[in-house]
Rosetta silent file (secondary structure, phi, psi, omega in degrees, C-alpha in Angstrom):
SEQUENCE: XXXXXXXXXXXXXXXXXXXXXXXXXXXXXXXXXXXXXXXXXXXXXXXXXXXXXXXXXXXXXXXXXXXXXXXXXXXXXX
SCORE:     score description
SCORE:     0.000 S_00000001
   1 L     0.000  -20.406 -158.004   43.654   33.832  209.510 S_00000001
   2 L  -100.303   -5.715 -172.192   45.074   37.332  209.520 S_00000001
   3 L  -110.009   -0.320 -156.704   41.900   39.227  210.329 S_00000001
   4 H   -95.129   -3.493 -171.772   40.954   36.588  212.773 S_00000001
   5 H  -110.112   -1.255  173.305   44.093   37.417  214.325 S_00000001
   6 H   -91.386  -79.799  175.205   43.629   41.222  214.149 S_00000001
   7 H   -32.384  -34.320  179.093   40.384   40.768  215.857 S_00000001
   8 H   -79.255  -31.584  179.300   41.926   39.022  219.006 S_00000001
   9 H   -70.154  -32.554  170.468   44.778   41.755  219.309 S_00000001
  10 H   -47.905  -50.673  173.314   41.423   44.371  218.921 S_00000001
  11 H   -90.082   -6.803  131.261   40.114   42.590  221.970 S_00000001
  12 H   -39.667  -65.684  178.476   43.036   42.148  223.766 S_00000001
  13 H   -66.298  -19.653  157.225   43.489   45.731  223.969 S_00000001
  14 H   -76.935  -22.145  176.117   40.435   46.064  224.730 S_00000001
  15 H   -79.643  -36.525 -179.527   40.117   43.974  228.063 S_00000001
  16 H   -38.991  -77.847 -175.027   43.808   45.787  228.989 S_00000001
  17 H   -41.387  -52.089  178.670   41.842   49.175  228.917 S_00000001
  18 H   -56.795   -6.033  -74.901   39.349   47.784  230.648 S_00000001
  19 H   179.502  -65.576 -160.668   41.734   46.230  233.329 S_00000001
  20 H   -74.628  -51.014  177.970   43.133   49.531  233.660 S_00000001
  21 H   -49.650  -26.319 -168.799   40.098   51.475  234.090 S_00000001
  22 H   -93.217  -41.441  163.305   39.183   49.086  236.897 S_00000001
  23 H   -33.574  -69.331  160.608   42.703   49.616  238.549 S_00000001
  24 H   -17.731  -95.545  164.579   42.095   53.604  238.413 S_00000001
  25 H    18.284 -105.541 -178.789   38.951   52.496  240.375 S_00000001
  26 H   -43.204  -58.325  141.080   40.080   50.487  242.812 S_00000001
  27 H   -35.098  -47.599 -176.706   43.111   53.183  243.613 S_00000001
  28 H   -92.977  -25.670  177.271   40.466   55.802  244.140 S_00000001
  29 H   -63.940  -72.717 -123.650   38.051   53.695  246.466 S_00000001
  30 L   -84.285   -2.364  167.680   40.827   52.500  248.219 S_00000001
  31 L   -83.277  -57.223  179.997   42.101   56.162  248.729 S_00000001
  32 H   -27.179  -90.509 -177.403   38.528   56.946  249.817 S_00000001
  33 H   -47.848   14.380  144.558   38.087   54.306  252.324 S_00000001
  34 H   -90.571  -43.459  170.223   41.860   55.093  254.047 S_00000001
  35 H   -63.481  -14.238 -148.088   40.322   59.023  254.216 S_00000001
  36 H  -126.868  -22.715  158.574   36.740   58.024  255.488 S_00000001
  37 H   -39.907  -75.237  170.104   39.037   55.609  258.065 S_00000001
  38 H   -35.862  -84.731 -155.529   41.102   58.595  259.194 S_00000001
  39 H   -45.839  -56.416 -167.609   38.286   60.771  259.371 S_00000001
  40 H   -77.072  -42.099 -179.882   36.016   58.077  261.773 S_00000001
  41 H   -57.707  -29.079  171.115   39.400   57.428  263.782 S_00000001
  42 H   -59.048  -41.294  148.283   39.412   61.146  264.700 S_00000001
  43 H   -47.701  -38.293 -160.743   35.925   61.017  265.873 S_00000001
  44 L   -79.465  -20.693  164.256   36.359   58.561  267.590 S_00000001
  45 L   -86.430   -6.909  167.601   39.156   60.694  269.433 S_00000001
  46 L    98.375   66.647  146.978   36.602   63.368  270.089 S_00000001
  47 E  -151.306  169.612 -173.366   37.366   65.210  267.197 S_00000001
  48 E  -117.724  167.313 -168.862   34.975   66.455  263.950 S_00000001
  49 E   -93.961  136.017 -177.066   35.876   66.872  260.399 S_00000001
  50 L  -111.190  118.655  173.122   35.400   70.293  259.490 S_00000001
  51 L    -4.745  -64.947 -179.178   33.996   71.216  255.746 S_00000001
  52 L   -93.207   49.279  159.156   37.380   71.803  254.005 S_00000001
  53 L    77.883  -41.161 -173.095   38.905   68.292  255.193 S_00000001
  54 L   -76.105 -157.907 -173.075   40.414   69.403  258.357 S_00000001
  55 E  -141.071  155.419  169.173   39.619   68.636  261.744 S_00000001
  56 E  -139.111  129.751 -172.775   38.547   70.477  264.630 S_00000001
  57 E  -101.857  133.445 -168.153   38.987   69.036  268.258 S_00000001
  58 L   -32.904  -41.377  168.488   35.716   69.529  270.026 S_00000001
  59 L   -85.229    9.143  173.127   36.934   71.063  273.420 S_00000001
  60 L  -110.952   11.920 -163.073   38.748   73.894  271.370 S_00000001
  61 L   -77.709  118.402 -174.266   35.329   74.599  269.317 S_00000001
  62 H   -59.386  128.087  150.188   35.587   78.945  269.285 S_00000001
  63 H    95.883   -2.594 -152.600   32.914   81.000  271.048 S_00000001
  64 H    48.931   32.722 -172.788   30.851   77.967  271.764 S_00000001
  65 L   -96.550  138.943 -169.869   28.374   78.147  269.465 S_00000001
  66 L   -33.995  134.300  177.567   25.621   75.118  268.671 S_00000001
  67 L  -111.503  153.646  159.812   27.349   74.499  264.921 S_00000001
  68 L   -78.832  168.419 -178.242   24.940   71.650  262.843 S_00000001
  69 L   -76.555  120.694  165.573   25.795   68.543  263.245 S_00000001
  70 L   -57.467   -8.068  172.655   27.291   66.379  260.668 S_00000001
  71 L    95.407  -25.892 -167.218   24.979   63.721  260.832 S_00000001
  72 H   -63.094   -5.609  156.988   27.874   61.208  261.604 S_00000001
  73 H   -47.249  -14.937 -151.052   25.925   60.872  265.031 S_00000001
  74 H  -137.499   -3.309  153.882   23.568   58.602  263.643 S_00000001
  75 L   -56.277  100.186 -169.740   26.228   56.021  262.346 S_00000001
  76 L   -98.011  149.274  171.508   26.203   52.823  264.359 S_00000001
  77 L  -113.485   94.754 -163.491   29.742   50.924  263.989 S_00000001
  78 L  -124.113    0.000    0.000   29.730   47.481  265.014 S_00000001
């Protein structure tokens, strides 16, 4: 009885970690997806995401030069 009862606390602790790990997870998607939000509301305000996370609003873009394109042009939202 005593190892059969060692074995369930072994696997107990084992679904916890696992539990946890998927909580971690779930925290970082759901941080993603509030950033990838932000980021598409700003387009959508006429402004672009700039490499390092920041934003740049479109009519202030310096010297005017063609920059590439982020691709997010080709993203239908329905």
């Amino acid at each position: 009885m005593t190892d059969r009862i060692v074995e369930l606390e072994s696997t107990v602790a084992h679904m916890e970690a696992t539990v946890d790990g998927l909580r971690e997870e779930l925290v970082d998607a759901n941080e993603r997806i509030r950033t990838l939000e932000r980021e598409l509301a700003e387009l959508r305000d006429g402004a672009r995401p700039e490499p390092d996370g920041g934003v740049v609003d479109i009519g202030e873009e310096a010297n005017g030069n063609d920059e590439e394109q982020t691709g997010l042009e080709d993203i239908i939202v329905a």
